[in-house]
Structure formats: structure tokens, C-alpha cells
C-alpha positions in Angstrom: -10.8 7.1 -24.9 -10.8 4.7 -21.6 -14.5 4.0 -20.9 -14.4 4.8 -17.0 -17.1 2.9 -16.3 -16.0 -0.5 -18.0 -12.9 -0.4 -16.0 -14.6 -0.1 -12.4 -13.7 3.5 -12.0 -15.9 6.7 -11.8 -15.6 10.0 -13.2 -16.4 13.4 -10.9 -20.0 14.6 -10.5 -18.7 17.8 -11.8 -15.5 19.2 -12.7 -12.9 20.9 -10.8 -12.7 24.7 -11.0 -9.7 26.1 -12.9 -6.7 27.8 -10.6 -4.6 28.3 -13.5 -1.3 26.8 -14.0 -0.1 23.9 -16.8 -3.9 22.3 -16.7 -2.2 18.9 -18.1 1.1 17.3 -17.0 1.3 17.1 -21.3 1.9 20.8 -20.9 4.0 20.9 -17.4 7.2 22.0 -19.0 5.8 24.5 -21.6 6.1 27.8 -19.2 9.1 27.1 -18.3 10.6 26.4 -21.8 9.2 29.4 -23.2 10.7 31.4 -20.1 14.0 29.6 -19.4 15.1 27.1 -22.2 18.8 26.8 -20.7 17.9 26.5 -17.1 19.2 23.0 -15.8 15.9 20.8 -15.8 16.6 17.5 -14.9 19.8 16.2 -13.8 20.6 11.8 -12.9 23.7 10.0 -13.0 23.3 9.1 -16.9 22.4 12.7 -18.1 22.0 16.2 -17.5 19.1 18.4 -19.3 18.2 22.3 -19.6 14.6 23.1 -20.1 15.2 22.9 -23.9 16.9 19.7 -24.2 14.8 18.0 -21.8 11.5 19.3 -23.8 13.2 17.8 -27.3 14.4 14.4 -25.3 10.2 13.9 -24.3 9.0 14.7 -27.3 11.6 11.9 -28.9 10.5 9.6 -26.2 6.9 10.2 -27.0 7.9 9.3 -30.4 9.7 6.3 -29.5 6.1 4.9 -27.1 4.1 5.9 -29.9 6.1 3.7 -32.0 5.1 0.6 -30.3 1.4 1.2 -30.3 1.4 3.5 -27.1 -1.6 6.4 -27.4 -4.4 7.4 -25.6 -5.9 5.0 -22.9 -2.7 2.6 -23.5 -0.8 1.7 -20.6 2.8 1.7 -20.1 4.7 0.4 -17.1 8.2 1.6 -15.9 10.8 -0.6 -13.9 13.4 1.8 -13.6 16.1 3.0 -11.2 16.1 6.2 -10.2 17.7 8.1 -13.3 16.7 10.2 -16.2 14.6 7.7 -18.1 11.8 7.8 -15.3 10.9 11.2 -15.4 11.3 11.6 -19.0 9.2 8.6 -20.3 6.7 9.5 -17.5 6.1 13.1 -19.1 6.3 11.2 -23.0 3.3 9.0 -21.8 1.6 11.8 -20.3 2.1 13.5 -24.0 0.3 10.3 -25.0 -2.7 10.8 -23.0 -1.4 7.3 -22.3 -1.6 5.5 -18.6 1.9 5.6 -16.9 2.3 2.9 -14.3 5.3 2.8 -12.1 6.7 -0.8 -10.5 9.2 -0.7 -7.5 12.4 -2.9 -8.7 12.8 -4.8 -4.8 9.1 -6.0 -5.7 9.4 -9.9 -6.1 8.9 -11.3 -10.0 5.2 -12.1 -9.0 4.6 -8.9 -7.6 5.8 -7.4 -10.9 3.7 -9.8 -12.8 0.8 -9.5 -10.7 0.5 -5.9 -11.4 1.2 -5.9 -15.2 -1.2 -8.6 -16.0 -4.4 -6.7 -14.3 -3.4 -3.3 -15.5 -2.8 -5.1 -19.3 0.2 -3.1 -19.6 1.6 -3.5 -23.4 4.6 -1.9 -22.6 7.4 -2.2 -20.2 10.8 -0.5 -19.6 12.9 -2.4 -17.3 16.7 -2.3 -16.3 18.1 -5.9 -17.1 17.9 -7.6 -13.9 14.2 -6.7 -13.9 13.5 -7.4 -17.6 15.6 -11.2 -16.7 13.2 -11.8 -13.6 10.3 -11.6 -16.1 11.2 -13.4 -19.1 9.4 -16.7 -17.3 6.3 -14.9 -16.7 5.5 -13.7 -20.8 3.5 -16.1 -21.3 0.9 -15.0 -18.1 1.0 -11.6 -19.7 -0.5 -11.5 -23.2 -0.8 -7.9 -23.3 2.1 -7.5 -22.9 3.8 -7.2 -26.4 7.3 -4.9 -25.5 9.5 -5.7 -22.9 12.3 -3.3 -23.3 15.8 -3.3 -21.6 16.9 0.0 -20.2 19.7 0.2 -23.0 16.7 -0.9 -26.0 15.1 1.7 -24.4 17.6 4.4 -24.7 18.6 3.2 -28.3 14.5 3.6 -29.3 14.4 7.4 -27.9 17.7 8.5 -29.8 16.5 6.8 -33.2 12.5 8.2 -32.8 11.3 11.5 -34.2 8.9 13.9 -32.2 5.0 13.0 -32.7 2.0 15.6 -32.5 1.0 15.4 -28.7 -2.7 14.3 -28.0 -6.1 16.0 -27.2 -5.3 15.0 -23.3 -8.8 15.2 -21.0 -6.8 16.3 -17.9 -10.0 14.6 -16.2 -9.2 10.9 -17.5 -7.3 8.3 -16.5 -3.8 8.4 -16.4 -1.3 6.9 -13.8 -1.7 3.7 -11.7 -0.3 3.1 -8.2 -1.3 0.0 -7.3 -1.8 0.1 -3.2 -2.6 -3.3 -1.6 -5.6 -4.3 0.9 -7.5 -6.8 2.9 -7.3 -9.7 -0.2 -3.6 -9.7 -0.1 -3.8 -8.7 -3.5 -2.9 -5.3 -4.7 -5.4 -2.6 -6.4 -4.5 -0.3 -8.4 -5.5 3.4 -7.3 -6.6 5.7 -10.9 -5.6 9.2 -10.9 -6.0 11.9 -13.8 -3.6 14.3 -14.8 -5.5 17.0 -13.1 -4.7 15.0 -9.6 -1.1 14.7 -10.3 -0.9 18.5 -11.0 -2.6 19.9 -8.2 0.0 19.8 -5.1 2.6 21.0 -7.1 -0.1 23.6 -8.1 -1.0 24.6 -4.5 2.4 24.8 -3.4 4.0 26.9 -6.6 0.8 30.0 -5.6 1.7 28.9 -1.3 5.5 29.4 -2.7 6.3 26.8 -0.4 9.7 26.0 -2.1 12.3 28.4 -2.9 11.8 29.3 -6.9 15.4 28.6 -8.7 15.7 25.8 -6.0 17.1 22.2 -6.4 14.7 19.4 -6.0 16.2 15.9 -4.7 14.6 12.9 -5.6 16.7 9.8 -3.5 13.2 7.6 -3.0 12.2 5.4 -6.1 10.4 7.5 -8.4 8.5 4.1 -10.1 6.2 5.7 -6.6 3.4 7.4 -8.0 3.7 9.6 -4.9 7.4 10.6 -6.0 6.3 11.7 -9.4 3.7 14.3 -7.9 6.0 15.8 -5.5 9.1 15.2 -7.8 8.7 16.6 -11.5 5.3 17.4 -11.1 5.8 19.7 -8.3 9.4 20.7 -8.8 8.8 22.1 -12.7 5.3 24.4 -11.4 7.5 26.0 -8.3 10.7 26.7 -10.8 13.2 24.3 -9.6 15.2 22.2 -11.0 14.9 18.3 -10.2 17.8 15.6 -9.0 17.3 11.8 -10.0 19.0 10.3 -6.9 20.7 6.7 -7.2 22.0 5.9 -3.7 19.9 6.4 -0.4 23.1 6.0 2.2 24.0 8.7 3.9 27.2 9.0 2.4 25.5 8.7 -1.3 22.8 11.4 -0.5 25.1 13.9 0.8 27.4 13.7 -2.1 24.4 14.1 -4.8 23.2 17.3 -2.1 27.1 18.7 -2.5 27.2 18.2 -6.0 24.2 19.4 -7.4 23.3 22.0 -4.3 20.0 20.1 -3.7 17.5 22.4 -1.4 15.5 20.5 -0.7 13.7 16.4 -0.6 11.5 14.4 0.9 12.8 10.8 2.2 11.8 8.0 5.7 13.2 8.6 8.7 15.6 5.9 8.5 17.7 7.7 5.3 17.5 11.2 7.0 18.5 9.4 10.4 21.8 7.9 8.6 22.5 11.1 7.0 22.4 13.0 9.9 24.2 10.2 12.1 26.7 9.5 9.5 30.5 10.7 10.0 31.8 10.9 7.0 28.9 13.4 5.8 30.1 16.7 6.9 28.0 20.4 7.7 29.6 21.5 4.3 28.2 18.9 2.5 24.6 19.5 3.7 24.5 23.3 3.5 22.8 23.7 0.6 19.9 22.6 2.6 16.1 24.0 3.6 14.3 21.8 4.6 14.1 17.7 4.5 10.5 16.4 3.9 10.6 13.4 6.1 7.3 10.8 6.2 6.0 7.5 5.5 6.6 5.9 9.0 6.5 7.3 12.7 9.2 9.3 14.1 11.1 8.3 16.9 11.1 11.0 19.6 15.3 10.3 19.6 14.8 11.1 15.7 13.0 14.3 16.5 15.1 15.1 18.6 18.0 14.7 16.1 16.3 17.1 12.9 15.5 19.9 15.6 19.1 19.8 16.2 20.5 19.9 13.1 17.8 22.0 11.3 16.7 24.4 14.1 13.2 23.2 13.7 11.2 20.3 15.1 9.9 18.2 12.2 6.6 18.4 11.0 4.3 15.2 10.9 1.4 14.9 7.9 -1.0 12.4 7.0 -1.7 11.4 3.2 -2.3 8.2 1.3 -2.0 6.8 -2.5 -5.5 7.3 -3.2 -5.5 11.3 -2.1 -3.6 11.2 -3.6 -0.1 12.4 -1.5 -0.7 14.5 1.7 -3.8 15.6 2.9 -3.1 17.5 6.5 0.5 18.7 7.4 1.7 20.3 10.8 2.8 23.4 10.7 6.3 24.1 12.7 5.9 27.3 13.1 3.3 26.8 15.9 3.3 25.4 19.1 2.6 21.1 18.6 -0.3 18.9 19.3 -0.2 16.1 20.7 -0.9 12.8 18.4 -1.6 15.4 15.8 -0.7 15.6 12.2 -1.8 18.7 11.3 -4.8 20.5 9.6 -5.7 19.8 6.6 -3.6 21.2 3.0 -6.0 24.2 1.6 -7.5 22.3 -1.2 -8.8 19.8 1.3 -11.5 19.5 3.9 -12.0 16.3 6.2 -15.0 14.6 7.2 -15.4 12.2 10.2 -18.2 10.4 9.6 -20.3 7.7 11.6 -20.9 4.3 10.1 -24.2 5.8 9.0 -22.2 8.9 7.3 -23.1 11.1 9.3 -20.5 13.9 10.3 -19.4 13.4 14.4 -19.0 16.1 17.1 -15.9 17.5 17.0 -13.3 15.2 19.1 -15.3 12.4 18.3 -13.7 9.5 16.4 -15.1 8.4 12.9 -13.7 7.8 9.6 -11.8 9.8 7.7 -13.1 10.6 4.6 -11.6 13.9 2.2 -13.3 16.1 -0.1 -12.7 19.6 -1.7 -12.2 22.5 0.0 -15.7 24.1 0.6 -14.6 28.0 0.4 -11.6 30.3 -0.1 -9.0 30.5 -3.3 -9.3 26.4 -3.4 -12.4 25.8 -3.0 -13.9 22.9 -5.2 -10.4 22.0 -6.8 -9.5 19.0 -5.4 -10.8 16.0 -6.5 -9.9 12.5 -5.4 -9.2 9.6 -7.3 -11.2 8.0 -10.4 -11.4 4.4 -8.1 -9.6 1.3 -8.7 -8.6 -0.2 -11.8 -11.8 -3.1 -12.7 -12.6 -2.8 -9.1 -16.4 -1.5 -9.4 -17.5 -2.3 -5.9 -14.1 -1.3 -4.2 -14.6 2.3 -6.4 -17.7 2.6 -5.3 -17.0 2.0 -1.6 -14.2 4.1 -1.4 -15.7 7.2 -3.1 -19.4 7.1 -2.0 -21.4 10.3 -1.2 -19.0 12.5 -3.3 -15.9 11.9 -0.5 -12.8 9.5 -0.4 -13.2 7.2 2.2 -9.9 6.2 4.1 -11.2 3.3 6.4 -8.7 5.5 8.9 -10.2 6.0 12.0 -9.7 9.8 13.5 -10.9 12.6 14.8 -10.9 16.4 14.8 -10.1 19.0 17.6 -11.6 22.4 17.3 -8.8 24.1 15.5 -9.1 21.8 12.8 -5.8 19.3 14.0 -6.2 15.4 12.6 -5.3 12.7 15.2 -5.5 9.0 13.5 -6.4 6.6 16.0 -6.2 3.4 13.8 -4.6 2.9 10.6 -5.8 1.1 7.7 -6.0 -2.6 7.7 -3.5 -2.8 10.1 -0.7 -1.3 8.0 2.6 -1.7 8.8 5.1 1.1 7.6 8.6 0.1 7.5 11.0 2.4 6.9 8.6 4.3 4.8 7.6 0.9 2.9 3.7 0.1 3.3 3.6 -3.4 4.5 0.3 -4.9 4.2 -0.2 -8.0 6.4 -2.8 -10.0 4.2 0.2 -10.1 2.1 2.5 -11.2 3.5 -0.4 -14.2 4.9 -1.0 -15.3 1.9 1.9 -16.2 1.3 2.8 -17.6 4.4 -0.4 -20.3 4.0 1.1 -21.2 1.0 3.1 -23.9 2.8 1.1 -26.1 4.1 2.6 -26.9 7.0 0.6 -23.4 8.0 -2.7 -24.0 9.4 -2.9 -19.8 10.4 -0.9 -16.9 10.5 -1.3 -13.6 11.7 1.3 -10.6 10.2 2.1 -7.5 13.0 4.2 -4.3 13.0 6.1 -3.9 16.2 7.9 -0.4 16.9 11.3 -0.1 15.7 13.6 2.9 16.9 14.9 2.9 13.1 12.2 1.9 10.9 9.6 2.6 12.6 8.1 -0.7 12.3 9.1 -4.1 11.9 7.1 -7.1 10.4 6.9 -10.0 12.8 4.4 -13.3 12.0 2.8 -15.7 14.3 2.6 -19.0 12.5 0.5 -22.2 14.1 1.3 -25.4 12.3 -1.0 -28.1 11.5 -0.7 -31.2 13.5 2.1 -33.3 12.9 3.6 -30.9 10.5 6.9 -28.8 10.9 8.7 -25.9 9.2 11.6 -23.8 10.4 11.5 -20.2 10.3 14.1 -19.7 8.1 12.2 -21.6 5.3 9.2 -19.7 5.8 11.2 -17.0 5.8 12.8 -18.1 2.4 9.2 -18.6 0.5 8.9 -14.7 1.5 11.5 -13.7 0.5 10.8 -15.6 -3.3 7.8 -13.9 -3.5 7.9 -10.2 -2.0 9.3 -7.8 -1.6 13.0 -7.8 1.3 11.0 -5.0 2.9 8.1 -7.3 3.4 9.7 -10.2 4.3 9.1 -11.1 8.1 11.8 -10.2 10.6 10.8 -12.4 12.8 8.6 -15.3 13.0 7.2 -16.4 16.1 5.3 -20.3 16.4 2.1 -20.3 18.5 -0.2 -23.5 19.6 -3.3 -21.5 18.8 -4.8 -17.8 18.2 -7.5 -16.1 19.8 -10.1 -15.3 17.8 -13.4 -13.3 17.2 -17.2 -14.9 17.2 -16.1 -14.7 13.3 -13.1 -16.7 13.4 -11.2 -13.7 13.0 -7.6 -13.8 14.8 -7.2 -11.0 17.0 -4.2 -8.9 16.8 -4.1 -6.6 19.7 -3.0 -10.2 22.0 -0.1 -10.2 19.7 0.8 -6.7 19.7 0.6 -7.4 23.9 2.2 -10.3 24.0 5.3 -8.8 21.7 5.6 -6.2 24.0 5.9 -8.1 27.1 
């Protein structure tokens, strides 16, 4: 068993009450074997599964993890495009009781690296461009003792035989999404199996999705996020799920024709381009409810575009990794509010608290913290996450008094509406990709032609948000912004890799030192 507190996490004061449903992501499938065994389960561009099949492929890939030293507490990282393999070695680690880590593939090498050397992951499954990027970092990574090619990978799962599934605490740790902050470094948000479980619980009893109903999944899902409101949600509401390979317009609307998809969630940017494409046709989308679309702002010339198309405005929500997925969503049924994104999902409540903790008057701006819901069918079921992987002081900060603290900055009307006024550490979302500036300036200073640099988001029609530096050069030095560029782009991710890079004589700054960012944010507008 993981010993929560030597890893800088910190279990709930008391446990969640029981709703019903799976209880473990170990037993997500079970129901729907016993009820369905032929129904189409799982569906990617390498493989196609009924309940049954997919049931007898997890066990053989539990057997297969198992076989190089994975079991309970162990953690296991996935590199994977968006196929099969994802969602079933996700579910065989979960069998496991083991700790399932997903890591984008646009990452950079020492992103990747980063991440598996302070989870100490001892096994990876990577396609072959990821497994190549990493063969010059082994030696950084002694935990590490298996990295497998997709193909190994595939080869181990046929040859393996089932193993006996664990004695899984639905309470302990068991997924990693690492989620990055003011260091520059990343940390690595814990969440049980009981967190995973619950959305796709709420919204199976809500019956939020049409039961019998094809799930799409075109976003990566080495996203924590996509897992929960992928396979874990999909198989508790009775629908089938879609691994999704291309995210063009084109691509997305011949995976929605093929496999009749319903429904999925995506960024702006993809839904824009499917709706805006000309070679995707009305017949090719009409399969379709509804599109979940987050992860960035939305253009009012976007909104304008999904009320046409779907006969509904779109709804806006506000959620983060450590909830973990949504935690307020508008409804569209009812008249909007302004800056609003929504009330809060029935398992919730939200706090706004002073800088002393103490709750605000309503319309006041404080922090945003979350807790459980405090009365009806939900009440004291949700429960946020277990911290952050060996972070002890960041857990403890973030999960004081019993809540989740956000560092967001909001407030809430009398109906119960969210408005966020700041966002986190000066986030930048583009195109549904969290951009963290202290990244992206750490890098930066690593020339050292930089003597400061300050990372911004500017609006973007298309993305949402763009990432644009300010670079001051120490004197008598000189760099061009395409090498600066160029040392991004080796290290991070393209998404994170400035658009534009703009060199100043000086910043402003605080009594701190501090740079200020609001003169930038002016002084790119104007």
C-alpha cells in the first residue's frame, strides 16, 4: 500500500458516502458485461471490442503489467496516441490497484522525462517516436526499468494470461496528472479511483447522456481529464466509447459518420473547424447531440457559430485538474449571465473565502475553494484530490480547512452563478492547452543573453489565447527571436512555444521586483 503521508499527499478526514454504482474503476465494466457482453465497448483505428472481448483484452493486459513488476502502489506511465491501448492499459492498471499516469506525446523529451523521474514510474508504454526521444534520458530515470514500444506492447498483452485483480482501496492513490505552477516545474495532481468515478457517476443517475449512445474521444486521452469523462463516464451512462486519431475537421467528421458518435467534448478551435469546414457535410454530423466544448474562452463569432448549427447557445463551465474535471456548468436551457459559468455540478458546493478563510458576502470576490455538497442526493460525496505527488506543503496549502483551494479569484451572485475574475497564475489557455508562463520563463533565462522575461496570453479569435514573451537582454548581449524561439521549441511543448516575442529595454516592476503584467497586456493591446 502507498503510504499517503510519505509521498506529500493526504487522505480524507472521513470517507465519502456511497451512491451506488461500480465503487472502483477495477470493477467499471463488470455491470455492463454481465448485462451486455456483445454490445460494442470500445472502438480505435487498431481494434474494435464488445463488452466481453474488451473485459478478456484488460484482464490479459493486467496480466501483461503484472508481468513486469506492476501491482499495487506501482506506477505506470502511458505515451500513447489516441487508440485502443490507452483505455485498455488504463483500466489493467486500475485492476492492479496500480498508479496510471498519462504523458501528452507534443510534450518535449524533458517534459516527458521530467515527469517520469518524480513520479518514479517503472513502466512506460510509448509509440516509437516517443520511446526514441527517450532513449538518451534512461540513465536520469532509474526507476524506470520497462520502456515498451507500442508494438512490444501489443505482443506482451496477446502472449499474457489473466491475473487475480487486487484488493483495490477506491480511497487510495491512483492516477497522476501532472498540472504545472508558479516554479515552472510541473506537480503532479493525486486522485483515487473513487474521484475518477464520480462524474461519470452523477451524470449516469442526472442521465445526462443518451444510454446506448456513442461516446467520441478526439482529445488525447494520456489527459487525465479525458479518461474521466471518456471510459469512465461513457461505460457508467451505457454508451459505447470512440478512440479518435485525427482532430481536423475533416478527420472528426468522418470517425462521427462512421461510428454514429453522439456525442464529445473538444476546444473551440476543433469544433470551430468542423463546423467551418466544407468538405464536412450536415449528413456527416447528424448523429450528433450535443458537442462538449471547453478549455479556452469562446469567441462571441464562435458562439454565434454552435447556436447556429446546434439550435442552442453553448454552455460555458469552470473545472480544473485538481477537482478534478468540472465543477460549475451553465445551463442552456435558461436565460445567460453575464461573465458567468454556471452554478456549481450537484456534488459540489463553492466557497469564496477571504485571505483569512472566511466566507465573503455574496457578489464579493474571494477565492474559490470546492467542497462536497452539503445536502440533497449528493451530499458528502465528492471529495477532492489526495494533494500533490511529494509535495507536502503544496498538499497542504491547497487542501486546507477540509476544501480545495483554486488560487482563482471569483465570486458568487445570489442564484448561485460563478464569475472568475482572475485565473490562476496567469494561465494561458491555448486552444484548450494550459500554458503556464513560469514555463515557458524558465526556459527562456536559459540563454543567457536573457537578463528577464515575462510570458503573456493575448486574445486570439481561434485559440483563444496566444503566448507572446517580453525578453530584455543583458547589456551587450544579443539574440534573435527566432533562436529563442528555437530553445522553446527543444524543450516544450509546439503549444507552448511563444508566438511572438517582443524585446523591451526594461520592465516595470513591484516593491518586490516582481514584473508586472497588466503594462504588457496594455501595451499588446494598443
Amino acid at each position: 500500500m502507498i503510504d499517503l503521508e510519505a509521498h506529500g499527499l493526504i487522505a480524507p478526514a472521513t470517507p465519502p458516502r456511497d451512491v451506488g454504482g461500480p465503487g472502483t474503476v477495477a470493477a467499471l465494466l463488470d455491470d455492463a458485461v454481465a448485462a451486455a457482453p456483445d454490445r460494442v465497448a470500445l472502438v480505435g483505428r487498431s481494434g474494435r471490442f464488445t463488452m466481453a472481448a474488451l473485459d478478456d483484452e484488460v484482464d490479459r493486459a493486467a496480466g501483461a503489467l503484472a508481468g513486469l513488476g506492476i501491482g499495487v502502489g506501482s506506477r505506470v506511465a502511458m505515451s500513447l496516441p489516441n487508440d485502443v491501448d490507452v483505455v485498455i492499459g488504463y483500466l489493467a492498471a486500475m485492476r492492479l490497484g496500480a498508479i496510471w499516469l498519462g504523458i501528452n506525446r507534443p510534450l518535449a523529451a524533458p517534459e516527458k522525462a521530467y515527469m517520469l523521474q518524480d513520479a518514479e514510474v517503472s513502466v512506460l508504454l510509448a509509440d516509437d517516436d516517443v520511446a526514441a526521444s527517450l532513449a538518451g534520458s534512461r540513465a536520469e530515470l532509474p526507476a524506470l526499468t520497462h520502456l515498451l514500444a507500442l508494438g512490444e506492447w501489443r505482443d506482451a498483452v496477446a502472449g499474457a494470461a489473466p491475473v487475480e485483480r487486487a484488493q483495490v482501496d477506491p480511497l487510495a492513490p491512483a492516477a497522476i496528472a501532472y498540472t504545472s505552477g508558479t516554479t515552472g516545474f510541473p506537480k503532479g495532481a493525486v486522485h483515487s479511483q473513487h474521484n475518477m468515478l464520480l462524474p461519470g457517476r452523477v451524470s449516469a443517475v442526472r442521465a445526462t447522456h443518451r444510454a446506448g449512445g456513442v461516446m467520441g474521444v478526439p482529445l488525447p486521452l494520456t489527459i487525465l481529464n479525458l479518461i474521466i469523462l471518456g471510459p469512465c463516464m461513457a461505460y457508467q451512462c451505457d454508451m459505447s466509447l470512440v478512440a479518435m486519431d485525427r482532430v481536423d475537421g475533416v478527420g472528426m467528421a468522418e470517425w462521427i459518420a462512421a461510428e454514429q458518435i453522439t456525442t464529445f467534448s473538444a476546444v473551440p478551435a476543433m469544433v470551430h473547424d468542423l463546423l467551418t469546414n466544407e468538405h464536412v457535410t450536415d449528413e456527416m454530423l447528424a448523429s450528433i447531440d450535443a458537442i462538449g466544448v471547453g478549455g479556452a474562452d469562446m469567441p462571441d463569432a464562435f458562439r454565434r457559430l454552435y447556436q447556429e448549427r446546434f439550435g442552442t447557445r453553448v454552455g460555458t463551465g469552470y473545472g480544473l485538474t485538481e477537482a478534478p474535471t468540472a465543477v460549475t456548468v451553465e445551463d442552456v436551457s435558461e436565460p445567460p449571465v453575464p461573465d458567468s459559468c454556471g452554478r456549481a455540478l450537484p456534488q459540489c458546493t463553492i466557497h469564496i473565502l477571504d485571505e483569512s478563510g472566511e466566507p465573503v458576502a455574496t457578489g464579493e470576490a474571494g477565492e474559490v475553494c470546492v467542497g462536497p455538497a452539503l445536502e440533497g442526493e449528493w451530499a458528502d460525496v465528492y471529495r477532492p484530490m489526495l494533494g500533490y505527488w511529494n509535495r507536502p506543503d503544496a498538499s497542504a496549502d491547497a487542501l486546507r480547512g477540509g476544501l480545495l483551494h483554486t488560487g482563482d479569484i471569483g465570486s458568487l451572485d445570489g442564484d448561485g452563478n460563478l464569475r472568475i475574475h482572475d485565473r490562476k497564475n496567469d494561465l494561458i489557455i491555448r486552444g484548450g492547452a494550459n500554458v503556464y508562463p513560469a514555463e515557458v520563463e524558465r526556459v527562456l533565462h536559459e540563454n543567457p543573453a536573457v537578463a528577464a522575461c515575462a510570458v503573456i496570453g493575448v486574445p486570439d479569435e481561434r485559440l483563444g489565447e496566444r503566448v507572446v514573451a517580453f525578453v530584455e537582454l543583458m547589456e551587450d548581449s544579443a539574440v534573435s527571436e527566432e533562436d529563442l524561439k528555437a530553445l522553446c521549441a527543444e524543450q516544450l511543448a509546439r503549444y507552448k512555444v511563444p508566438d511572438q516575442i517582443t524585446f523591451v529595454e526594461g520592465f516595470e516592476r513591484t516593491p518586490m521586483g516582481k514584473i508586472k503584467k497588466t503594462p504588457l497586456r496594455e501595451r499588446h493591446r494598443t
